[in-house]
DOZA-676652 format. One record per residue (C-alpha): residue in one letter; x, y, z. Coordinates in Angstrom, 3 decimals, decimal comma. Example, Ala and Ser with C-alpha at 12.3 -4.5 7.8 and 13.67 -1.06 7.14 Angstrom:
BEGIN
r:px:py:pz
A:12,300:-4,500:7,800
S:13,670:-1,060:7,140
# end
This chain:
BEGIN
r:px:py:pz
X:-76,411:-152,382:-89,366
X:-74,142:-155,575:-90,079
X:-71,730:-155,497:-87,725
X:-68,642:-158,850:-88,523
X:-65,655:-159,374:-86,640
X:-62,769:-161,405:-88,290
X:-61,609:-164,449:-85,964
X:-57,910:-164,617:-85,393
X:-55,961:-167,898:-86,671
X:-55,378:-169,397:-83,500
X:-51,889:-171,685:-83,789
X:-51,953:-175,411:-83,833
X:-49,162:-175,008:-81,155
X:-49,037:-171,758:-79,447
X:-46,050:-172,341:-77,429
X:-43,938:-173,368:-79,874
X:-44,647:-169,907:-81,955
X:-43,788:-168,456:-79,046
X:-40,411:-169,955:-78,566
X:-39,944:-169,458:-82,656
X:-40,821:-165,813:-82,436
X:-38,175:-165,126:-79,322
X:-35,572:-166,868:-80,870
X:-36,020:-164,638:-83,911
X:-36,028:-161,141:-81,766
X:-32,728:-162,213:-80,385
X:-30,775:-163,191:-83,591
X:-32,212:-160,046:-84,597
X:-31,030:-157,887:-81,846
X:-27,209:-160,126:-82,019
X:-27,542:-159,033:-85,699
X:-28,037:-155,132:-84,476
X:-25,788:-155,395:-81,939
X:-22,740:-156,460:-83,902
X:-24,163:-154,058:-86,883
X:-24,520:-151,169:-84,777
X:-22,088:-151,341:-81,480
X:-19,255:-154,281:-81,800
X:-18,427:-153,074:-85,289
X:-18,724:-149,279:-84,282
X:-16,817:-149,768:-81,532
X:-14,183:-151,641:-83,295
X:-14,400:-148,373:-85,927
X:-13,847:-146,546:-82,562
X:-11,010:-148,370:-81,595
X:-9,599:-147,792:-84,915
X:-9,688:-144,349:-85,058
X:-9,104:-143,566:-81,180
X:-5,481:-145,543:-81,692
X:-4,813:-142,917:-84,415
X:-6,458:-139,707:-82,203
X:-3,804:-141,099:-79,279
X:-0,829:-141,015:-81,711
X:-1,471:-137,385:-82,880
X:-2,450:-136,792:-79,297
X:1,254:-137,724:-78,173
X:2,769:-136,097:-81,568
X:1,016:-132,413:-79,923
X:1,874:-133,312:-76,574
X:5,555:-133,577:-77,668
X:5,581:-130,596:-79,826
X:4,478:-128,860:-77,171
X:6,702:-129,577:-74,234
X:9,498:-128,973:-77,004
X:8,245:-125,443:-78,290
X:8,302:-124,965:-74,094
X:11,250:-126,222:-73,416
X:12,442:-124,074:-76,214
X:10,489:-120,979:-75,004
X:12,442:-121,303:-71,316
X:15,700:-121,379:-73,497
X:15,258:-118,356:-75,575
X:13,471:-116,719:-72,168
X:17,129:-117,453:-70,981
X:18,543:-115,404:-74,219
X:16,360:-112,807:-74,556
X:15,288:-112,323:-71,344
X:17,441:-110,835:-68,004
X:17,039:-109,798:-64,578
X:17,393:-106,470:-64,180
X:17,656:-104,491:-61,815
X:14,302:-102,239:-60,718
X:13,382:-99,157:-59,048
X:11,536:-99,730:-55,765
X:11,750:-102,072:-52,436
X:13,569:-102,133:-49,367
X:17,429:-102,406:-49,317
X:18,181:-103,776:-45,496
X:21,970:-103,958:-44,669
X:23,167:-105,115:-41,545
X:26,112:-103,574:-39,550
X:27,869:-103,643:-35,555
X:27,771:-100,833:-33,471
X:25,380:-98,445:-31,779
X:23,051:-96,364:-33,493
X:22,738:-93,123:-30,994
X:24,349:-90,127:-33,186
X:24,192:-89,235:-36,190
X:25,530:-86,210:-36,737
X:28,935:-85,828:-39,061
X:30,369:-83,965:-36,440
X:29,865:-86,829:-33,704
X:29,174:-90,613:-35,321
X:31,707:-92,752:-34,357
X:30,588:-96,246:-34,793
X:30,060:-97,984:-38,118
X:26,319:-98,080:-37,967
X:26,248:-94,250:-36,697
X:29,186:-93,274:-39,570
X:26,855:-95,417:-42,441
X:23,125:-93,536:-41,310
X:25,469:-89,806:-41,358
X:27,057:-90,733:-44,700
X:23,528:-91,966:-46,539
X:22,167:-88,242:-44,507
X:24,247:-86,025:-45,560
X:26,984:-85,211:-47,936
X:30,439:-83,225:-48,305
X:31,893:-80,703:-50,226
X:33,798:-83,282:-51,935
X:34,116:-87,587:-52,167
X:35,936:-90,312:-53,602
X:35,249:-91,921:-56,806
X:35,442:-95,170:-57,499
X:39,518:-94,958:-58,131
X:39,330:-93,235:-54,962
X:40,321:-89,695:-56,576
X:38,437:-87,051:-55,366
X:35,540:-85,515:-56,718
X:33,046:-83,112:-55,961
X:29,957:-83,673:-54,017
X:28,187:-80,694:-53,432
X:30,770:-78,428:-54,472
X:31,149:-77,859:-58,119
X:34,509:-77,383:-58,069
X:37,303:-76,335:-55,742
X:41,176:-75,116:-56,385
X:44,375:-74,194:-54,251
X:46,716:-70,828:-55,109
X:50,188:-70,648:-55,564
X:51,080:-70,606:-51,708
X:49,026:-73,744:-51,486
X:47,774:-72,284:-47,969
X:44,014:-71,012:-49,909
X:41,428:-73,092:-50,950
X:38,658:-72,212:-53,008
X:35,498:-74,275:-52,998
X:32,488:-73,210:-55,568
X:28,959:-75,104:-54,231
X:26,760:-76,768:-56,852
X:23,406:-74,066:-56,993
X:21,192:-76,895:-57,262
X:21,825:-78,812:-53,573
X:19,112:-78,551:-51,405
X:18,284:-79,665:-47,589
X:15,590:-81,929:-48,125
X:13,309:-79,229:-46,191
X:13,594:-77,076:-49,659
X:15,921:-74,769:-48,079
X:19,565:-74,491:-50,875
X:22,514:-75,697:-49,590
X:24,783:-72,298:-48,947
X:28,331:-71,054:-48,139
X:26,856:-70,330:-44,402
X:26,383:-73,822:-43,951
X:30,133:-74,812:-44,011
X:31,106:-72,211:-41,813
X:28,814:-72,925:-39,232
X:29,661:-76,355:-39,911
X:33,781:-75,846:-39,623
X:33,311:-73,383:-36,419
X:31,383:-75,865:-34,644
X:33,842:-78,078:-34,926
X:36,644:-75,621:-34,148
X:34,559:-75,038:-30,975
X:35,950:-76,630:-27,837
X:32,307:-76,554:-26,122
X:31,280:-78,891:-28,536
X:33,293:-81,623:-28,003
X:33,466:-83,182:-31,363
X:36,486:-85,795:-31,802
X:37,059:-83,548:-35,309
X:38,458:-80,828:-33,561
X:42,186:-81,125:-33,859
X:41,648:-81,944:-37,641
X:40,222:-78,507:-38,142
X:42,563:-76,383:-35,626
X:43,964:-73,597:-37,415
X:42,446:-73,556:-40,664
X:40,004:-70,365:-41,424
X:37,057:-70,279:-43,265
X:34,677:-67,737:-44,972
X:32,097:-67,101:-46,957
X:32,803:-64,987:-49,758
X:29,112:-65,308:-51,529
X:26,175:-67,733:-51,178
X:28,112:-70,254:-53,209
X:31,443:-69,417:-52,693
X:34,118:-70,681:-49,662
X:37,589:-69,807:-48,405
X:39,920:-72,123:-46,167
X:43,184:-70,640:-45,426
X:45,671:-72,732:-43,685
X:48,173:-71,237:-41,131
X:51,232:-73,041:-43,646
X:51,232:-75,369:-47,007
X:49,069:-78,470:-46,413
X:48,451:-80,427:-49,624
X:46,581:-83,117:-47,397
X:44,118:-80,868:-47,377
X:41,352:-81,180:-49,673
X:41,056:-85,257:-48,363
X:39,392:-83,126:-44,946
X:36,744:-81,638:-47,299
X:34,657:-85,219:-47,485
X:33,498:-83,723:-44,293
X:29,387:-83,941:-44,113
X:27,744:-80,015:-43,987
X:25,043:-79,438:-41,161
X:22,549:-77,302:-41,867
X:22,842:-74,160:-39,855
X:19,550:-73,076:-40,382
X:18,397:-75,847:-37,836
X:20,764:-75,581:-35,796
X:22,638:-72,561:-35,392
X:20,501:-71,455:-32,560
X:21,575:-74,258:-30,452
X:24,249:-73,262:-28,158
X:28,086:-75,949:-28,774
X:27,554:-77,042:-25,588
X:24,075:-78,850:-25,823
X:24,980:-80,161:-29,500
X:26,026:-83,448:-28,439
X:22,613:-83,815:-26,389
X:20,267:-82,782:-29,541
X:17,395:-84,648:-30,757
X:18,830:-83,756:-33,871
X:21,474:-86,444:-33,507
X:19,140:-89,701:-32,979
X:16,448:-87,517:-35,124
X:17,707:-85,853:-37,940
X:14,787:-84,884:-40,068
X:17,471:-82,245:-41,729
X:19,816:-83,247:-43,973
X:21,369:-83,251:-48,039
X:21,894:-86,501:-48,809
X:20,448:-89,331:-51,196
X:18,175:-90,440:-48,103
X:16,166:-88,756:-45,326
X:15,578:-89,884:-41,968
X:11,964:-92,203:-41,113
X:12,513:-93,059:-37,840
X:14,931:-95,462:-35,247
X:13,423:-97,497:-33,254
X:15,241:-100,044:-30,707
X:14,876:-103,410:-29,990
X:16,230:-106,051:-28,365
X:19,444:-106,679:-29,989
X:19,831:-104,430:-32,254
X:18,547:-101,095:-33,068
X:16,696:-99,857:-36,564
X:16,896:-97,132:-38,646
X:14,859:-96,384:-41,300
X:16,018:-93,948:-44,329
X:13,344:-92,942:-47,511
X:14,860:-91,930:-50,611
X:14,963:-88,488:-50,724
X:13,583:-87,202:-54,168
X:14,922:-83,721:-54,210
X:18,930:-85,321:-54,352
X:21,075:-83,037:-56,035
X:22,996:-86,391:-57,213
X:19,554:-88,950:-58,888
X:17,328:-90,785:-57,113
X:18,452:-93,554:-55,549
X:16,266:-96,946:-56,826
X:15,208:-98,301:-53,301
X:12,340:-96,784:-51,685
X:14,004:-97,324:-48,518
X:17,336:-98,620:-46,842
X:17,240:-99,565:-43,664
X:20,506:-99,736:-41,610
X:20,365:-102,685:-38,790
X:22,557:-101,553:-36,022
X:23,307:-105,079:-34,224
X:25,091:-104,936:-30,603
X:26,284:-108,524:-31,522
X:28,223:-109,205:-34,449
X:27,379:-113,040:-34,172
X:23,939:-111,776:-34,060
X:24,109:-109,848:-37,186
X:25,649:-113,075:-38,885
X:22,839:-115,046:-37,504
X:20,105:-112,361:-39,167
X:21,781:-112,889:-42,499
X:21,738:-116,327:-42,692
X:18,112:-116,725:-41,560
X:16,944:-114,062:-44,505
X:15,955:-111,171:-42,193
X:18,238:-108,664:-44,205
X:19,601:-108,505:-47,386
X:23,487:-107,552:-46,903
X:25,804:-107,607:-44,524
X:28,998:-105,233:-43,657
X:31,982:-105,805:-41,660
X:32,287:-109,482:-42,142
X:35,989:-111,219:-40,744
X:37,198:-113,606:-42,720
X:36,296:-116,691:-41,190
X:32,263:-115,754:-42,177
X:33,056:-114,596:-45,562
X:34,438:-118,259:-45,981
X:31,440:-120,172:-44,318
X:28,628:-118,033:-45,708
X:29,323:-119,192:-49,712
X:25,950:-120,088:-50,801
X:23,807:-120,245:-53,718
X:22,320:-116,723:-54,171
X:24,853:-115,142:-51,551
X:27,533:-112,609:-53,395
X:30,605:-111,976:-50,720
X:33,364:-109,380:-51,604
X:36,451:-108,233:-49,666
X:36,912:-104,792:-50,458
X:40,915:-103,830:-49,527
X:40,595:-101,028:-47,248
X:43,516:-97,610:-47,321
X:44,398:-99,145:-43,596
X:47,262:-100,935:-42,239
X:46,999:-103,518:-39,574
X:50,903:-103,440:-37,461
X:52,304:-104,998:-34,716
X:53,776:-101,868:-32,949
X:57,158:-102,201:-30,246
X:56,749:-99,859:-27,496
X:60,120:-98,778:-27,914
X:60,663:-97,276:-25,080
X:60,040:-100,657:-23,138
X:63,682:-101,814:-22,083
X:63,674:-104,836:-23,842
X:62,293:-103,280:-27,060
X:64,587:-100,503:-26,946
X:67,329:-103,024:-28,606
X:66,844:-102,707:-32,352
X:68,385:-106,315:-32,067
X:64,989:-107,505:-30,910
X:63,129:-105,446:-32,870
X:64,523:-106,964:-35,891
X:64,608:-110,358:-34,483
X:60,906:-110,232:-33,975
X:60,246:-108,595:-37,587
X:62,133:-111,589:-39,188
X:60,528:-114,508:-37,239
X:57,073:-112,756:-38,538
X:55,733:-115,294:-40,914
X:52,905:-113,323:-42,682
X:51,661:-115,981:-45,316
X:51,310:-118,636:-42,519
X:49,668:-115,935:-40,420
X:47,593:-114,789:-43,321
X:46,161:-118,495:-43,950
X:45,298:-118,487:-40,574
X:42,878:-115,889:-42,536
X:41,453:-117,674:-45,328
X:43,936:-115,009:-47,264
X:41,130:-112,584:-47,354
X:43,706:-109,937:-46,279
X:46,992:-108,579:-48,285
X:50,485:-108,510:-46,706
X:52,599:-105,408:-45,812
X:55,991:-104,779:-45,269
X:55,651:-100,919:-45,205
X:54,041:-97,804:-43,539
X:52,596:-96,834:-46,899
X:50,058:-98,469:-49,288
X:50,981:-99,295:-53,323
X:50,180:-96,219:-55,384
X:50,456:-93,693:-52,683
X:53,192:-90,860:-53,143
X:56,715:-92,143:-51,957
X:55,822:-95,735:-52,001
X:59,019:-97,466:-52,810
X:58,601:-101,228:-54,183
X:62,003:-102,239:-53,606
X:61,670:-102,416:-49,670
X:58,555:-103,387:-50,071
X:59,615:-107,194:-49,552
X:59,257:-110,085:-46,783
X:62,082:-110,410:-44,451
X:60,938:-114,065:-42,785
X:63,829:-115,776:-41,827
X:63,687:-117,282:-38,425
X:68,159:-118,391:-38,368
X:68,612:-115,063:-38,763
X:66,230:-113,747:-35,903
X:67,810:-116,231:-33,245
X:71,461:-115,113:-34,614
X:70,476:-111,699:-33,534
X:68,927:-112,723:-30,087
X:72,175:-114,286:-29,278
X:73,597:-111,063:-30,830
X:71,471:-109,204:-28,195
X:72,642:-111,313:-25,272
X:69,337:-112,926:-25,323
X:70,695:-116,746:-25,106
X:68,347:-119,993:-24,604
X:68,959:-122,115:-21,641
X:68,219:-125,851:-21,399
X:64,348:-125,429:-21,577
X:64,632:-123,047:-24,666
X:63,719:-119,815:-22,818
X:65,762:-116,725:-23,662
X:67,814:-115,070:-20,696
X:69,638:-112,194:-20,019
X:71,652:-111,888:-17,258
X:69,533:-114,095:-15,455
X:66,262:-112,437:-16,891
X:63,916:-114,144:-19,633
X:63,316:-112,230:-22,527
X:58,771:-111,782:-21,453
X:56,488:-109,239:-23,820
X:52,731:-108,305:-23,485
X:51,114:-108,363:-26,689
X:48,348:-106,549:-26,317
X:44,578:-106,846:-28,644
X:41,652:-106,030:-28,978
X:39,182:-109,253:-28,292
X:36,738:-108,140:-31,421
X:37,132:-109,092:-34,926
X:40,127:-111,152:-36,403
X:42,778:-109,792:-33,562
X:42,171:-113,081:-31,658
X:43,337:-115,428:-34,197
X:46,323:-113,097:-35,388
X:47,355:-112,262:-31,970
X:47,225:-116,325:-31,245
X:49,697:-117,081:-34,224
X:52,045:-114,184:-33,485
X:52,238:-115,506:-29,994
X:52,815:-119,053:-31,707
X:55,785:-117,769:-33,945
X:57,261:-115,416:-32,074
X:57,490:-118,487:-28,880
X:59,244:-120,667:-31,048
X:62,307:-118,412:-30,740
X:62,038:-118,668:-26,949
X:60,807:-115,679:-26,472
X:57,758:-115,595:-23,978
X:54,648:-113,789:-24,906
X:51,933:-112,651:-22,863
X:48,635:-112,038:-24,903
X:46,239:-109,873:-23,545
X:42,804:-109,697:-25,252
X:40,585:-106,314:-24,563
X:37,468:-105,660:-24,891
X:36,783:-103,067:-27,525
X:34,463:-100,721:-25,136
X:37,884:-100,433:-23,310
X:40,410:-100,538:-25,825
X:40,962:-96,519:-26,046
X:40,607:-95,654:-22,747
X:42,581:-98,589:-21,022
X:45,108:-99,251:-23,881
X:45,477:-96,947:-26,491
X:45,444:-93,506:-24,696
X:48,145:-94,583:-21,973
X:50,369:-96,589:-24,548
X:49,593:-99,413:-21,927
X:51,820:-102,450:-23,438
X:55,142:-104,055:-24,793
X:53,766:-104,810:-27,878
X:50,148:-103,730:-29,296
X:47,984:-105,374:-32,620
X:46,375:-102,256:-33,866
X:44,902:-101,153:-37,379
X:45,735:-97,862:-38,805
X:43,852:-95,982:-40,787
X:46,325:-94,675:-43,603
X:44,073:-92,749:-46,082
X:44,875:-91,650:-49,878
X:47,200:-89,290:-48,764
X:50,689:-90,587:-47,425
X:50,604:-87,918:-44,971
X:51,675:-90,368:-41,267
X:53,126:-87,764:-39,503
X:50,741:-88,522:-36,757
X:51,406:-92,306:-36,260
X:55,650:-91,592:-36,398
X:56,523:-88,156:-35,591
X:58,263:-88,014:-32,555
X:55,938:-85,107:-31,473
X:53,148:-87,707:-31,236
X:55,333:-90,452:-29,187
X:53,568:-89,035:-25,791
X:50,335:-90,737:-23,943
X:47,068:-89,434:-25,754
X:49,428:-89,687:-28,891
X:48,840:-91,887:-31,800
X:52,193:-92,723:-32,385
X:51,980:-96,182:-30,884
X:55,370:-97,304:-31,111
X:56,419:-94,255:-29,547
X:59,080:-94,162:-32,397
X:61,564:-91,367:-32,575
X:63,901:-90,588:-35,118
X:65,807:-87,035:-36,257
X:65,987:-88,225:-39,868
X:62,130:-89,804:-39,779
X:60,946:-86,316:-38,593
X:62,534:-83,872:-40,778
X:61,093:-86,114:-43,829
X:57,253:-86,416:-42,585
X:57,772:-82,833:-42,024
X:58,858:-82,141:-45,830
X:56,248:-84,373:-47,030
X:53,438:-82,614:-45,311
X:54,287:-79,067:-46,551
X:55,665:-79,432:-49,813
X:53,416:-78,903:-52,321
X:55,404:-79,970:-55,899
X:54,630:-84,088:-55,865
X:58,473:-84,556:-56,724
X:59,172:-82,985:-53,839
X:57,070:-85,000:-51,513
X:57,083:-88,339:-52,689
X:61,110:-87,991:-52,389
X:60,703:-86,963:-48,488
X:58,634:-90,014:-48,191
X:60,799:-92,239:-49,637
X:63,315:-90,647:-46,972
X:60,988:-91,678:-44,310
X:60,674:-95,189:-45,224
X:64,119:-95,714:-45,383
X:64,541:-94,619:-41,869
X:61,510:-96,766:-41,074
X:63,226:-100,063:-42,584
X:66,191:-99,592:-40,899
X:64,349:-98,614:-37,423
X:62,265:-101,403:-37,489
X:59,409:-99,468:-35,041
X:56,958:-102,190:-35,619
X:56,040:-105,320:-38,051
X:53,861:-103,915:-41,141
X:51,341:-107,272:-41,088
X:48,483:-106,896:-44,265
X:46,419:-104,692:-45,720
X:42,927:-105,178:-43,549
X:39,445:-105,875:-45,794
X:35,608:-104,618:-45,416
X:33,831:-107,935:-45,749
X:30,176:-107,485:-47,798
X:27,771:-109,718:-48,421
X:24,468:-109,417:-50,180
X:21,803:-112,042:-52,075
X:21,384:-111,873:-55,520
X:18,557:-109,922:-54,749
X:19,671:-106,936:-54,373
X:22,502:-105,144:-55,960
X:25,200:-101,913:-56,608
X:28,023:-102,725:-54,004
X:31,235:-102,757:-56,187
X:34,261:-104,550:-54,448
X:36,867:-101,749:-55,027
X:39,573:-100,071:-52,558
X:37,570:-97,859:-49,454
X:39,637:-94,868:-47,937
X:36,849:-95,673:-45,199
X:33,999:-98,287:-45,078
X:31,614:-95,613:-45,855
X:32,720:-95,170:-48,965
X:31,283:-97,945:-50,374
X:28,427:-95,716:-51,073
X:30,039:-94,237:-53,517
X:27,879:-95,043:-56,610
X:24,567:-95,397:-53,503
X:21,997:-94,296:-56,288
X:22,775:-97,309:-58,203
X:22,324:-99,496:-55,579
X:18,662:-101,472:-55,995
X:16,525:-103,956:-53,887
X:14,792:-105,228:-56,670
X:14,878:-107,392:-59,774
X:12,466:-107,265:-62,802
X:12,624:-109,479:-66,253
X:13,205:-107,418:-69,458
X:13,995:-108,217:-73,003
X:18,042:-108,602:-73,514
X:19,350:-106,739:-76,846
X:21,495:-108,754:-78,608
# end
């Protein structure tokens, strides 16, 4: 076999073919670079400039169908309120009894009202209404009452709410062994059971007062009727009362340092709705600065019994505060039995150099003035004495009437005796600061005043029960029905006695004596007008304003309306629409 191989052409100059050949690869690959890459990417360039602009045309759509999404979210949706949550309120006083028959203090008088219920309560217009009676009427003598229960009110054990309740309820009361402070509301009056659902009261003489006693709480006798009167008072079943008929049943109370707790459930079986909340939980503080302090750091959600001066300072974003105008009266009563007092000269000097709108700035003007013994819109208020008298010429004229005469320092003698009063307060709430300006005013007509400031533990017992002062800063508690007879009927002007002023007066008496027994309204609200006639011209004390229950609450929660209270307490009125929570739903427009 032939095998030939073909020589390669070797170059005349290899390293020159060399150099040739790389220069060609490189103007080739320059030629594929800017083919391929620096014209691509300059395509690129091109078209990413016109992806950014419709990027920022979708980006601004966007944020504006967004922005216009929050706005209609802001028309067509609300927040509502919701079933469910805690409701935590915050109130003074100790939390040790909470029985009807025995609460005193505002936290023991809220847990008894949310417990259980009465025969009858106050609307929102503060008529009355019934509660867990169905209905109720008076005869012709206006000495029987009638009262019909609802047949579907229940103790939240199962057991129905029955006729035998109220009586054991009323004699328990009426019982001296048990010591309730209800007793002398209830002396006299008899009560029966004339079926399951049916009731009797029949007073001793015409009362038409009477049905305003009715918003009395029930205890159920089926719990307690085996417990003798006298060991009532010591029950668990105050501080524990897993009994009772109201919107919510008792958890627990537990005590801590500062302040005790008390924890309600709704109860499911009210005769009234469901209340929203799944709890409410009453904060009994022993502080009031404390309470204050718990509301502004968040640790409840409302607070009651605020003065003035922290309704002012707690206005806040997200913070609702109302004054609610309570059926009480706030006076500055003369001991009129004190020598100097005994002068209606001073008496009316006094009244006149009372300057109520300076005192009530002193207030923030939270509160309403008063010039009488009865409210607007009760029966025998008459608006045309209903004015201010300030006028502090006339008070000195009638000091130097009196014999009361300044000497060169501008002190008031009397036959070589200044003209000295004790005004006498309680140390607790917004006292202080009135008490301070009264002093201020009533100084300037060179009178000197002596303010004493009491604590409240021993306000009754030191100062109210032996009528121990000249002059005494005191709120009454008035009601819907004009009956006063116990604040200025002569019969009450003795120590233990609520009239304060220890007022007497013929013509006063025979009228709060009319107005309490006759039952045509004509009738009565002319006896009352009668009465504060004599009042005016008496001049037993200074009517000051209309006192307030301070409430505040975060937007949070809601249901407290800001209308007038007979009693603190009844700001529960509409309690099942009170709510904790907040959900968004769809508004209909």
């Amino acid at each position: 076999m032939n095998l030939s191989f073909k020589k390669p052409k070797i170059p005349d100059n290899p390293s020159e073919t060399i150099k040739d050949r790389l220069e060609e690869i490189e103007q080739a690959t320059v030629s594929h670079a800017q083919k391929y890459l620096v014209r691509r990417w300059a395509n690129f360039r091109d078209v990413g400039q016109k992806a950014l602009i419709w990027l920022i045309v979708v980006m601004a759509i966007s944020i504006g169908v967004i922005q216009q999404t929050k706005a209609l979210d802001g028309f067509y949706k609300v927040s509502i309120p919701a079933v469910g949550g805690v409701y935590s309120e915050g109130v003074v006083g100790r939390a040790e009894n909470f029985n009807p028959m025995f609460a005193s203090s505002e936290a023991e008088a809220t847990v008894s009202h949310l417990l259980f219920s009465g025969l009858l309560k106050y609307d929102a217009s503060n008529n009355l209404t019934g509660d867990l009676a169905s209905g109720w009427n008076a005869d012709e003598t206006g000495k029987v009452y009638t009262v019909t229960l609802r047949a579907d009110a229940r103790w939240q054990d199962g057991t129905p709410v029955r006729s035998d309740d109220v009586v054991y309820t009323v004699h328990t009361i009426q019982d001296p062994a048990t010591r309730s402070p209800l007793e002398s509301s209830w002396r006299g009056v008899s009560v029966q059971a004339l079926d399951p659902t049916t009731v009797r009261f029949t007073l001793p003489s015409p009362f038409p007062p009477f049905p305003y006693s009715l918003t009395l709480g029930i205890i159920p006798q089926h719990i307690l009727g085996d417990t003798p009167a006298y060991q009532l008072r010591t029950s668990s079943f105050n501080l524990q009362p897993t009994v009772g008929d109201g919107p919510f049943s008792f958890q627990e109370a537990r005590a801590f340092q500062n302040h005790e707790e008390v924890k309600l459930v709704r109860n499911p079986g009210f005769y009234g709705g469901q209340a929203k909340p799944d709890r409410f939980v009453v904060e009994a503080y022993q502080n009031y600065d404390d309470m204050v302090d718990a509301f502004r750091n968040h640790e409840i959600s409302a607070a009651g019994g605020l003065r003035p001066a922290e309704l002012t300072s707690l206005k806040a974003q997200g913070v609702q505060r109302f004054n609610a105008p309570l059926q009480h009266a706030t006076f500055a009563f003369f001991k009129t039995s004190q020598i100097e007092l005994q002068d209606i000269h001073v008496r009316q000097a006094l009244t006149l150099a009372t300057d109520k709108t300076t005192l009530l700035k002193k207030l923030d003007n939270w509160f309403t003035p008063i010039n009488l013994p009865l409210l607007k819109g009760q029966i025998g208020y008459n608006p045309a004495l209903d004015v201010s008298s300030y006028n502090q010429v006339q008070a000195g004229a009638l000091l130097d009437q009196a014999g009361w005469v300044k000497d060169a320092s501008g002190v008031r003698h009397k036959d070589g005796k200044p003209l000295e009063l004790n005004l006498v307060a309680s140390s607790s709430d917004e006292y202080p600061i009135v008490a301070a300006e009264l002093q201020r005013q009533w100084q300037s007509l060179g009178i000197t005043i002596h303010t004493s400031l009491i604590k409240p533990s021993d306000f009754q017992q030191n100062v109210i029960i032996p009528h121990n002062y000249d002059i005494l800063l005191y709120e009454l508690a008035i009601g819907q029905d004009p009956d006063v007879f116990a604040y200025w009927h002569s019969s009450q002007a003795v120590e233990k006695g609520l009239n304060l002023s220890e007022y007497r007066s013929q013509r006063a008496d025979e009228a709060l004596e009319g107005g309490r027994t006759r039952i045509n309204p004509t009738l009565r609200a002319a006896k009352y007008t009668a009465f504060l006639d004599q009042w005016v011209a008496d001049d037993p004390a200074v009517a000051l304003y209309q006192p307030g229950y301070g409430y505040a609450f975060r937007s949070s929660v809601s249901g407290f309306q800001a209308h007038t209270l007979v009693d603190p307490v009844d700001r529960f009125t509409n309690i099942t629409d009170w709510t904790a929570e907040n959900r968004q739903a769809i508004a209909t427009h």
